[in-house]
C-alpha positions in Angstrom: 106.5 135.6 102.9 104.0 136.2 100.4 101.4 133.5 99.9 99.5 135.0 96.5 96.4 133.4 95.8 95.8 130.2 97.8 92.4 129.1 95.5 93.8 129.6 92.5 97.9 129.4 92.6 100.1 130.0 89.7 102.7 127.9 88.7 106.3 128.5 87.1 107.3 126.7 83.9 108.4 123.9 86.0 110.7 121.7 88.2 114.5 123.4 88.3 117.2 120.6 89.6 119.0 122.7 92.6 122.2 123.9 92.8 123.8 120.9 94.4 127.3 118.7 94.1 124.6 115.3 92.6 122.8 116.6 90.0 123.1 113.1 88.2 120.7 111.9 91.4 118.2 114.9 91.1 117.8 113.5 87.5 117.4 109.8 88.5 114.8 110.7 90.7 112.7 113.0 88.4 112.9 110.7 85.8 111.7 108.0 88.2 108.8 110.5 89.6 107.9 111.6 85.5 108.0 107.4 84.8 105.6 106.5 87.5 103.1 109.2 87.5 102.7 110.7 84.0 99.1 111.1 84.5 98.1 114.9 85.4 95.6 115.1 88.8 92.0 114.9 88.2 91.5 118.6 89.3 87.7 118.0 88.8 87.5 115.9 91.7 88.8 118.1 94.7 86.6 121.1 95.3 87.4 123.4 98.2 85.1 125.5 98.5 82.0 123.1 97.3 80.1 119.8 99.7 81.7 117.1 98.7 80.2 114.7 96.0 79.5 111.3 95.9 82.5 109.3 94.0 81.0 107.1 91.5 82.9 104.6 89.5 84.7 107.0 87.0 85.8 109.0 89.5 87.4 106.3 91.3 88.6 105.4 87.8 90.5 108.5 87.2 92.2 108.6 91.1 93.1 105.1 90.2 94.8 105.9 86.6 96.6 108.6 88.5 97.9 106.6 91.0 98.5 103.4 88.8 102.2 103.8 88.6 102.7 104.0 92.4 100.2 100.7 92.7 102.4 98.9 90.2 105.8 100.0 92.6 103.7 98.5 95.4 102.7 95.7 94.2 106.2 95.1 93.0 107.9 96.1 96.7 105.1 93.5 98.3 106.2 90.3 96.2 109.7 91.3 96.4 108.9 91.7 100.4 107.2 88.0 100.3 109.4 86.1 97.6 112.8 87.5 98.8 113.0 85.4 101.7 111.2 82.7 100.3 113.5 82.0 98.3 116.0 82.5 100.4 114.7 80.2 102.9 114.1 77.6 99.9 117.7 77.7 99.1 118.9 77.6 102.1 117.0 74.5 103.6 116.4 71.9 99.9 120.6 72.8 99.2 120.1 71.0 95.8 
């Protein structure tokens, strides 16, 4: 196996679906994956080699615009979580 450059990597010209008998699913789930997270990494913030920094407030502004589109699912999964049953319970119980 060969590794290459682990600092620096290279990268091909991108995500290839596989060989498989669902490609219809492989492109649901990219197209969920390239809906939630359009935003590229903040490369600036992770340093390897270097002491880690501080984060000040635009830093934690940039990991938070990166990782807005998974909040949002989470936010959504938690009242779905809480109002489900709820509901549910609300129905079942005050039968109107």
């Amino acid at each position: 196996i060969e590794l290459g450059n682990i600092s620096k990597p290279t990268y091909g010209p991108g995500l290839e679906a596989p060989g498989s008998s669902a490609p219809g699913l492989v492109t649901m789930a990219h197209g969920f994956l390239r809906l939630v997270q359009p935003n590229p990494l903040p490369t600036d913030l992770i340093n390897f080699g270097q002491l880690q920094k501080e984060f000040g407030r635009e830093d934690i502004h940039k990991l938070l615009l990166y990782e807005l589109g998974f909040l949002i699912c989470v936010a959504i999964g938690v009242l779905f979580i809480i109002l489900m049953p709820l509901v549910g319970c609300c129905f079942c119980c005050c039968r109107c």
